[in-house]
LOKE-461928 format. One record per residue: x, y, z of N, C-alpha, C in turn; residue in three letters. Coordinates in steps of 0.001 Angstrom, whole numbers, padded with zeros to 6 digits, always signed. Layout:
BEGIN
XYZXYZXYZALA...
END
This chain:
BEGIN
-013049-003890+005801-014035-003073+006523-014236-003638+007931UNK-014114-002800+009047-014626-003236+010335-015664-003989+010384UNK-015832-004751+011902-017000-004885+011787-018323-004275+012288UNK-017959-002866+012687-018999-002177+013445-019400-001199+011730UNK-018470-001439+010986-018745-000354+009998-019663-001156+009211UNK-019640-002476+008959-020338-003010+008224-021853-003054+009224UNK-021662-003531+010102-023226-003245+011082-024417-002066+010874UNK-023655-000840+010778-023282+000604+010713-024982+000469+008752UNK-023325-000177+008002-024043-000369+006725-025612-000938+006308UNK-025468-001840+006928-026591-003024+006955-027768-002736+007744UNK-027677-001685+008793-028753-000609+009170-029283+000267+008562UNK-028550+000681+007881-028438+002179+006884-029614+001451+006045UNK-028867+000478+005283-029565-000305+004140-031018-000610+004342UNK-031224-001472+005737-032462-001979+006455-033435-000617+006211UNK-033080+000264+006707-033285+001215+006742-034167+002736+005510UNK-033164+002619+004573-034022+002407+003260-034671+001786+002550UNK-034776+000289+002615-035504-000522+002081-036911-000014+002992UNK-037123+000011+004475-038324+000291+004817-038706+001557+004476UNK-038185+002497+004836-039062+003849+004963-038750+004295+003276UNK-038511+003638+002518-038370+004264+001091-038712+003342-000082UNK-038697+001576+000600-039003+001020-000479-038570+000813-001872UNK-037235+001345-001689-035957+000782-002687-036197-000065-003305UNK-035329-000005-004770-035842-001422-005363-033914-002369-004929UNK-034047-003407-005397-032762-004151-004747-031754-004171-005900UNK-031964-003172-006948-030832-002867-007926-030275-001379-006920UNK-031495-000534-006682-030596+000996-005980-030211+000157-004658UNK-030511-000911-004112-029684-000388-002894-028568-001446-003119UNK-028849-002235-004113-027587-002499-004148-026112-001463-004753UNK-026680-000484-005426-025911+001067-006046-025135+001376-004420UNK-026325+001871-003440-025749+002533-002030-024696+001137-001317UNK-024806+000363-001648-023950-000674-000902-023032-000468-001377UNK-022479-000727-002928-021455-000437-003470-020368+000415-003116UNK-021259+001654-003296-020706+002822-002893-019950+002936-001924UNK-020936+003061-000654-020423+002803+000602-019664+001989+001170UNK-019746+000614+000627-018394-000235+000846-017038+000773+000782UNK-017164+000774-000735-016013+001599-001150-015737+002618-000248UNK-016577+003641+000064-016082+004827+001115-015626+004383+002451UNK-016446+003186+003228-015770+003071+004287-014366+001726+004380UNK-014613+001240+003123-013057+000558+002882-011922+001921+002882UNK-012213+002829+002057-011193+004701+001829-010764+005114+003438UNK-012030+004942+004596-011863+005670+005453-010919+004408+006673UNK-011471+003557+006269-010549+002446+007124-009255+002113+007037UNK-008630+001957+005184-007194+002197+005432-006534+003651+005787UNK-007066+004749+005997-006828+005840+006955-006882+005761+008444UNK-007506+004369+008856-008273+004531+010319-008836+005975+010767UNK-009858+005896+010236-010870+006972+010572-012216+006373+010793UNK-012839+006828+011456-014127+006105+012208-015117+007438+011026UNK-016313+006416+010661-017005+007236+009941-017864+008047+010775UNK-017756+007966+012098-018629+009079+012883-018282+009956+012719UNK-016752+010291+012462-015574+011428+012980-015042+011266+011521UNK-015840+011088+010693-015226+011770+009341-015241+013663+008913UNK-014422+013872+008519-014919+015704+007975-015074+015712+006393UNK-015120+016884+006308-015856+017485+004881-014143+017387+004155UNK-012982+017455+005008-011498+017020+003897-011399+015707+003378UNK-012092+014733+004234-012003+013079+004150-012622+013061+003004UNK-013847+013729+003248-014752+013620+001904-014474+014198+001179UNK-013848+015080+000908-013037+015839-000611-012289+015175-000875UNK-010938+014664+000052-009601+013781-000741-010475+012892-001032UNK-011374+012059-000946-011549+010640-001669-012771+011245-003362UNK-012971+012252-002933-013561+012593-004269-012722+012786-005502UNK-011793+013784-004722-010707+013576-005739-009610+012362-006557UNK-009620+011658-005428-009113+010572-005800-009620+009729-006514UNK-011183+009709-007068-011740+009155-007849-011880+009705-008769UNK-012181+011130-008872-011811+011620-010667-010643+011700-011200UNK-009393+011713-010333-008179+011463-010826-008423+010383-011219UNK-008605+009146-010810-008294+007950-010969-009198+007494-012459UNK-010061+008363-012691-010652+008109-014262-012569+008197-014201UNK-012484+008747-013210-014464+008382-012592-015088+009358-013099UNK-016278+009229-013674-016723+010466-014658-017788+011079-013493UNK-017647+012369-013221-018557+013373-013043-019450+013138-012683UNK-020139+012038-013446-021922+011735-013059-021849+010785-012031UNK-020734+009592-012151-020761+008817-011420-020157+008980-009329UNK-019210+010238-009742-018589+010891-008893-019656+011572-007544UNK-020471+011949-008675-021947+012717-007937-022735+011817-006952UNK-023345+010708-007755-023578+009366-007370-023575+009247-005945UNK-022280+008948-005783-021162+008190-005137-021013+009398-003908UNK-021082+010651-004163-021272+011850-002655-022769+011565-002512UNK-023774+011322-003408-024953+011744-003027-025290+009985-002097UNK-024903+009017-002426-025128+007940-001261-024428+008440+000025UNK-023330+009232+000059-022524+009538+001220-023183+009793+002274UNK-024206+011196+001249-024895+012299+001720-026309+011663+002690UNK-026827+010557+002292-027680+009786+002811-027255+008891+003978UNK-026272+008749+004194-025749+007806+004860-024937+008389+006449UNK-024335+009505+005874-024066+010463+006934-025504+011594+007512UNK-026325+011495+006876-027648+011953+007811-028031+011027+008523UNK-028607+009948+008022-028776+008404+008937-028047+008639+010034UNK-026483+008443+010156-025702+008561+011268-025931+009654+012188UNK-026257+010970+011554-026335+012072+012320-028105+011915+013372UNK-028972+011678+012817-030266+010777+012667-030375+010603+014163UNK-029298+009272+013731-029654+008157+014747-028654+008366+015984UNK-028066+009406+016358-026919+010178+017381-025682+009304+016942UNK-025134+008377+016108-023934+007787+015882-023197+009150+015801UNK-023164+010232+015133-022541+011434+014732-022685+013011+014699UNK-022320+013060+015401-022280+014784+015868-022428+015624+014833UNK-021859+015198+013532-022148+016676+012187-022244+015281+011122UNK-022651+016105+010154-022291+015611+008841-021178+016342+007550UNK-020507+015225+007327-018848+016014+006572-019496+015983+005692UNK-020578+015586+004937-020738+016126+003414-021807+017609+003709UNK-021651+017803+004429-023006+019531+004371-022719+020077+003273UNK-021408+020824+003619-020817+021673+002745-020134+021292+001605UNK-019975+020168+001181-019357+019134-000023-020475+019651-001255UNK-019642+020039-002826-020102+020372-003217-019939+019167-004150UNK-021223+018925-004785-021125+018178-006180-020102+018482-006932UNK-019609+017593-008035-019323+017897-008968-020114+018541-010521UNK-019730+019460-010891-020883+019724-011812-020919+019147-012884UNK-022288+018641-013746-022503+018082-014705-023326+018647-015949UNK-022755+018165-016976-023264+018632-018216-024232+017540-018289UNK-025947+018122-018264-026792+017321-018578-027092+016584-019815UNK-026753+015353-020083-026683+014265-021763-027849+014362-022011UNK-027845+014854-023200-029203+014267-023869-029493+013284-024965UNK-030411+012579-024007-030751+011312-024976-030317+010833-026185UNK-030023+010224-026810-029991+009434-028342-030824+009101-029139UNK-031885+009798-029177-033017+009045-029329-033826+009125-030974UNK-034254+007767-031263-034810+006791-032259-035402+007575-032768UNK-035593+008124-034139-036334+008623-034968-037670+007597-035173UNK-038889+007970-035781-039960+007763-036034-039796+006392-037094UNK-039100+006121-038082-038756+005290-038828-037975+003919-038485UNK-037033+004392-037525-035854+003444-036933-037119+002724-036010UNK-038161+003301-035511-039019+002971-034507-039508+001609-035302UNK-040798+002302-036388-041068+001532-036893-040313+000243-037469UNK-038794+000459-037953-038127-001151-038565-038052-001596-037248UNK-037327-001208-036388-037512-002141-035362-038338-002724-034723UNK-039443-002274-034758-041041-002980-034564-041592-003937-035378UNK-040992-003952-036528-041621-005061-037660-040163-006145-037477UNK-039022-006446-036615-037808-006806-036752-038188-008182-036534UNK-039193-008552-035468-039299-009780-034876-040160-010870-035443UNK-039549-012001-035993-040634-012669-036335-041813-013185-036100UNK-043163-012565-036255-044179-013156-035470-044714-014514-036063UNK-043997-015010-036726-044948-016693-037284-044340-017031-036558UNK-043241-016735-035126-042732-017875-033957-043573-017340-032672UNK-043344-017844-031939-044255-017587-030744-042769-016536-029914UNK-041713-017009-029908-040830-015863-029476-041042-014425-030212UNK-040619-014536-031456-041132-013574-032297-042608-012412-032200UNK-043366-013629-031759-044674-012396-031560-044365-012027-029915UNK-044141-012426-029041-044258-012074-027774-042715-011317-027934UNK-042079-011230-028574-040931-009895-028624-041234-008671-029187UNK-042385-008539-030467-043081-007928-030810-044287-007087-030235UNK-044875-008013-029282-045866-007401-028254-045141-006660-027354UNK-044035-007592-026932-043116-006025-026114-042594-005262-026666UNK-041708-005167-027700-041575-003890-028338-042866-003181-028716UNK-043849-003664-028522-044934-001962-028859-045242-002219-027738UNK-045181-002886-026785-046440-002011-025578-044626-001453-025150UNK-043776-001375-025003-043079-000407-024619-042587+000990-025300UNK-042626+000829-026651-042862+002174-027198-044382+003000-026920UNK-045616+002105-026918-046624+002785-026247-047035+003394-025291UNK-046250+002635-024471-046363+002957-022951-045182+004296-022355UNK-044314+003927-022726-042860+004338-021784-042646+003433-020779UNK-042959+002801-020608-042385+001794-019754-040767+001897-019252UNK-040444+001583-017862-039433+001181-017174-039370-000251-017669UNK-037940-000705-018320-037852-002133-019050-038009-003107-017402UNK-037673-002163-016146-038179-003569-015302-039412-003661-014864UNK-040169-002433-014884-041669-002350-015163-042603-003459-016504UNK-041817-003385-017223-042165-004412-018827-042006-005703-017875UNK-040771-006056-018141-040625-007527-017679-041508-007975-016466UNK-041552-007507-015606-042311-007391-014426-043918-007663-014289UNK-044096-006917-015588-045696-007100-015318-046195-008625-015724UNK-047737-008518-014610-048571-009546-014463-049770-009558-015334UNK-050031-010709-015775-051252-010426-016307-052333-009723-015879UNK-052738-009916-014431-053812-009240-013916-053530-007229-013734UNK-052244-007093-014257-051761-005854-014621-052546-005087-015640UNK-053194-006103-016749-053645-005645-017733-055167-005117-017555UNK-055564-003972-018398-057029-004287-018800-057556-003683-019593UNK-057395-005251-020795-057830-004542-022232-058916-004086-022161UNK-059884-004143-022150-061437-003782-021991-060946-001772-022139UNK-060257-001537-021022-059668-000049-020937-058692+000441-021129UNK-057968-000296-022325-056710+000259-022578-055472+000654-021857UNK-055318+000112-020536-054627+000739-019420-053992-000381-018995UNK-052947+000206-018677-051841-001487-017606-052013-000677-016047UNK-052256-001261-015411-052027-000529-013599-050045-000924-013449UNK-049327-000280-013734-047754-000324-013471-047681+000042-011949UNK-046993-000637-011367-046301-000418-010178-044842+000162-009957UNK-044294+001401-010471-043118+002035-010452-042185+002214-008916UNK-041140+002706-009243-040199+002935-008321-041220+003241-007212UNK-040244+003399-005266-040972+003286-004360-042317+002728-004313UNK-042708+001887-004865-043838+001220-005009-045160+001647-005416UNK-044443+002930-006120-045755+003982-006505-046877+003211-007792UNK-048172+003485-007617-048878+002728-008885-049156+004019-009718UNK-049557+003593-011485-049761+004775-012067-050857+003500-013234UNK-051674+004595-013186-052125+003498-015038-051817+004230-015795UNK-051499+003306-017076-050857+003833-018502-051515+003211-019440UNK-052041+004009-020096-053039+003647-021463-051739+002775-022387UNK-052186+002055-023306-051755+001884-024193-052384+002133-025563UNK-053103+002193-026036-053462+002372-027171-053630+001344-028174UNK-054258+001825-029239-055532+000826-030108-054341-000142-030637UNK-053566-000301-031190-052463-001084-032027-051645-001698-031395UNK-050869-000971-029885-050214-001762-028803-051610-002965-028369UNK-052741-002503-028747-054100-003178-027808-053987-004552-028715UNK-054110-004357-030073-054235-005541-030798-052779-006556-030703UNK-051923-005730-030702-050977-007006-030360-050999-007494-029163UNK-051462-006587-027886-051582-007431-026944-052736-008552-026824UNK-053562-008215-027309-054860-009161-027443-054342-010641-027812UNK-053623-010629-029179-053644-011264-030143-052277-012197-029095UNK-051644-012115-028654-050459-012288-028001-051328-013027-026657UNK-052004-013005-025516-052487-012952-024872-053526-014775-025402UNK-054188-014600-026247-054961-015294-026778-054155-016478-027569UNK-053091-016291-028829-052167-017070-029249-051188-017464-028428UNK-050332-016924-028143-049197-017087-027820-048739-017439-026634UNK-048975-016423-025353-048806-016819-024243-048930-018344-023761UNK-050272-018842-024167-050374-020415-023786-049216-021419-024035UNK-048918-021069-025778-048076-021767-026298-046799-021731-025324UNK-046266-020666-025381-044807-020495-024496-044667-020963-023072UNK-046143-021601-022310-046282-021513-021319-046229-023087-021333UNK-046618-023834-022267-046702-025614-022061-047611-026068-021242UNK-048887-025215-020671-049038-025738-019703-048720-025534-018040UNK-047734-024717-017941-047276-023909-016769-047946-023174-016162UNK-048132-022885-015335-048980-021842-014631-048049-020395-013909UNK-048105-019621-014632-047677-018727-014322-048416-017028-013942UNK-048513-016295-013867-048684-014825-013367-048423-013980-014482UNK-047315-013867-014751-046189-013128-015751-046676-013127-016773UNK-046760-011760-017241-047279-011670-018698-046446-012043-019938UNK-044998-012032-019754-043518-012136-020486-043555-012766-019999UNK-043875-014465-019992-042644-015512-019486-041306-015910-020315UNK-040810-015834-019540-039274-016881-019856-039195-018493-019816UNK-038264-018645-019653-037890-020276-019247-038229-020709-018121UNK-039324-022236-017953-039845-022133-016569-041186-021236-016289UNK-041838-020730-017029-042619-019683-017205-042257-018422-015923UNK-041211-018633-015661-040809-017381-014893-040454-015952-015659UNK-040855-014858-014937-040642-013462-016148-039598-013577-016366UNK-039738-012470-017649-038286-012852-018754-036993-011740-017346UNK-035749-011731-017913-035313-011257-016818-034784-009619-017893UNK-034637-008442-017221-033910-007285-018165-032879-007713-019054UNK-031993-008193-018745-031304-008723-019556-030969-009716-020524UNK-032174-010415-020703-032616-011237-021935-033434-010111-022403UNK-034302-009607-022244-034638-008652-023132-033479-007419-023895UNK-032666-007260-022916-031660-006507-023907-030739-006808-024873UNK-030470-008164-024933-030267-009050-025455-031140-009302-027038UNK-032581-009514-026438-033318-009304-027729-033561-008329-028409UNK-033301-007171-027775-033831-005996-028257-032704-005571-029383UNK-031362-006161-028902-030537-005601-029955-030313-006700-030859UNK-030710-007897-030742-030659-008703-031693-031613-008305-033048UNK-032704-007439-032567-034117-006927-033466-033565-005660-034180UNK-032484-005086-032998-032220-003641-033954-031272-003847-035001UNK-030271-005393-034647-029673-005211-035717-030214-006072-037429UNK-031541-006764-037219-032169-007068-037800-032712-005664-038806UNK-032813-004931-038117-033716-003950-038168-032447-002611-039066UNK-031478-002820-039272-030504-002230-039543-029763-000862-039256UNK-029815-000824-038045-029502+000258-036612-028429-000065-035986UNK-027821+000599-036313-026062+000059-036259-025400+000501-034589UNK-026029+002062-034348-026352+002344-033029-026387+001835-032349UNK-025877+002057-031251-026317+001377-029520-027547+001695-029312UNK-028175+000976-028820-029991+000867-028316-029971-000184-027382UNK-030962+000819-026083-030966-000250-025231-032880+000102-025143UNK-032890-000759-024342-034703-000731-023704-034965+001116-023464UNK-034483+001197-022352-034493+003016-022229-034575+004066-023775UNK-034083+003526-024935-033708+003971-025783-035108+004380-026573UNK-036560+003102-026454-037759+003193-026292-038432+003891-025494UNK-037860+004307-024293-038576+004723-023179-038222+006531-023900UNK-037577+006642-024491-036750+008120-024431-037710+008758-026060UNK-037711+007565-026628-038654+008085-028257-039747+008294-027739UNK-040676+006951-026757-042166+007458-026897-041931+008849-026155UNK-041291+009760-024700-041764+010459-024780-041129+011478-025564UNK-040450+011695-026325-039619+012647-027284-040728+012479-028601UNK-041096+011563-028854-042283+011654-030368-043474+012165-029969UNK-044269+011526-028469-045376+012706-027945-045071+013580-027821UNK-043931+014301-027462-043872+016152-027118-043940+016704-028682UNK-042897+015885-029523-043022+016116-031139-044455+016321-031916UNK-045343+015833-031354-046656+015529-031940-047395+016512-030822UNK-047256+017304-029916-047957+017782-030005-048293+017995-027882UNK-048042+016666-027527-048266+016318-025940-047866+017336-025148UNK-048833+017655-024396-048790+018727-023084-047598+018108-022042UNK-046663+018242-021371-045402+017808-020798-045810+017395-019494UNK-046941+017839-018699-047038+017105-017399-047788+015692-017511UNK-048510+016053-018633-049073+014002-019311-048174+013364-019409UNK-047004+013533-020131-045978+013093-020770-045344+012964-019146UNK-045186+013776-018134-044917+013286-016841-045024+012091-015814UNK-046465+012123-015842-047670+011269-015460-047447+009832-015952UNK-047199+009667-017152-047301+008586-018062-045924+008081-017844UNK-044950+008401-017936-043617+008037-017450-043240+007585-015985UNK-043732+008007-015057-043995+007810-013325-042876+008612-013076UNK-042813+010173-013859-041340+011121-012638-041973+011726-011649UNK-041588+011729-010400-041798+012787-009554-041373+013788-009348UNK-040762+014030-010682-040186+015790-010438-040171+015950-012201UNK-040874+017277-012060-041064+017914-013523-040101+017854-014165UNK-038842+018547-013593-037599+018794-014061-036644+017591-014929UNK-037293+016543-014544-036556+014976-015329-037396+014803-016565UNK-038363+015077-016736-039107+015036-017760-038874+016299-018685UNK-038052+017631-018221-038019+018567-019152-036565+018422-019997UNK-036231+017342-019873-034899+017179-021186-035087+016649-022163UNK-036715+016008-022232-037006+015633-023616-037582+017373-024029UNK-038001+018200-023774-038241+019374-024185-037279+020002-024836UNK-035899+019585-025133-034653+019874-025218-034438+019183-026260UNK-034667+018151-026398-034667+017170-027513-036065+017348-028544UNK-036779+017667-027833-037812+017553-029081-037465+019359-029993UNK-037061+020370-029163-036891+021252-029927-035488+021229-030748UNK-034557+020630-030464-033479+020303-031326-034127+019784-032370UNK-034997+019010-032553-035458+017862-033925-035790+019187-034217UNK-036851+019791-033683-037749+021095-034584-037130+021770-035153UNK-035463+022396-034960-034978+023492-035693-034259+022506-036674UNK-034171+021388-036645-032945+020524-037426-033976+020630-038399UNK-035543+020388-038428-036302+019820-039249-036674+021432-040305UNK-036419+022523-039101-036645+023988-040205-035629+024250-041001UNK-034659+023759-040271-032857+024425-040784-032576+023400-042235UNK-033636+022599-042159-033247+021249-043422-034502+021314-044422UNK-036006+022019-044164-036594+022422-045102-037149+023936-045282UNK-036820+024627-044416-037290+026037-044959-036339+027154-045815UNK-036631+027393-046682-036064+028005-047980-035241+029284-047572UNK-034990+029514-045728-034455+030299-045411-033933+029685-044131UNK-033878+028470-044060-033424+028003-042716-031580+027951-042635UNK
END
């Protein structure tokens, strides 16, 4: 990569981190990306000012040939798409070659998600006579309670909490805040966790972090995913399950039970209705599976 292209990058980047407040997993996604595109446009020698909407088709193609699925393909134009406005923006570039660039289209996946039972074994999976055990336990229910973002979980601070009101104050993507109830049973394990346990795991440390790790520093996502499937296979869930996999039951079992869908919005932190309406999709699949398997005419 040049070095005006990388300059180019590292503005772009600067750039979203301020006026959008990125977290440093997405922009590390747009770095990726963009490496890659302007490494594509450099062994062409093409200046990304003076790219067109063909530059940006042959390299699209060249990535679903090459084995790149659809969703990821999308991705990968839609950082483009950000990156060539910036340029256009800031006068580096006269047009933008992705205007007219069309996505690739995608079949929207729906979830995998944990039945009511699988919930429960995996909630009883962790041993609580250890102090790991109960503080793996306290997170597996305040994240089925909550919906929680697993880096929202790990993340939180104690002063996050407040039992007194049942509510965590979460700080979500773009730095948005939301409170999220938890409820009477997530409440008692957190209590009980809070009061026992935490100290223990802590030695003495002074920490913030409601999950400490090693060092009393928060646990990191990936020790928790780690534990989480160590519990499911305790738990005898043979399935892939990740953290999200929690995030996808609590709100698929509230719409099941009954939950109005913009709560179920609210409580999750989406800013667009439309991401929250594919558990609506999922919860009515369970509903006809559940008529088609007991009604005497299903």
């Amino acid at each position: 990569m040049r070095d005006a292209d990388r300059d180019r990058l590292e503005r772009f980047l600067d750039a979203l981190w301020m006026e959008d407040g990125l977290s440093r997993h997405t922009l590390d996604a747009y770095r990726t990306d963009l490496e890659a595109w302007l490494a594509w446009l450099a062994r062409r020698g093409t200046d990304p000012c003076r790219a067109t909407r063909a530059d940006v088709e042959a390299c699209l193609a060249e990535r679903l040939d090459s084995g790149a699925r659809p969703r990821s393909v999308a991705r990968f134009l839609s950082s483009l798409r950000r990156f060539h406005r910036h340029l256009l923006r800031e006068g580096e570039a006269d047009s933008d070659p992705t205007a007219l660039v069309v996505s690739p289209r995608l079949g929207r996946p729906l979830p995998d998600v944990l039945g009511e039972r699988e919930v429960e074994a995996l909630l009883e999976a962790p041993d609580t006579a250890t102090p790991l055990g109960m503080r793996d336990r306290t997170m597996l229910e305040l994240l089925y309670a909550t919906g929680l973002r697993v880096s929202e979980l790990v993340g939180l601070r104690t002063d996050q909490v407040r039992l007194a009101q049942g509510v965590l104050r979460v700080t979500g993507k773009g730095g948005k805040e939301r409170l999220v109830p938890f409820g009477e049973v997530a409440g008692e394990w957190l209590e009980r966790y809070l009061r026992e346990t935490r100290p223990a795991l802590l030695r003495g440390q002074a920490s913030d972090a409601l999950f400490p790790g090693r060092g009393g520093r928060p646990m990191t996502r990936q020790t928790f995913w780690h534990r989480l499937r160590r519990h499911a296979r305790q738990a005898g869930i043979s399935r892939p399950i990740s953290p999200h996999g929690l995030r996808h039951a609590f709100a698929t079992h509230l719409l099941n039970h009954g939950a109005d869908l913009r709560v179920v919005q609210m409580l999750l932190g989406h800013a667009d209705l439309s991401t929250t309406q594919i558990y609506t999709h999922v919860a009515r699949e369970r509903l006809q599976s559940l008529h088609a398997r007991h009604h005497p005419r299903g």
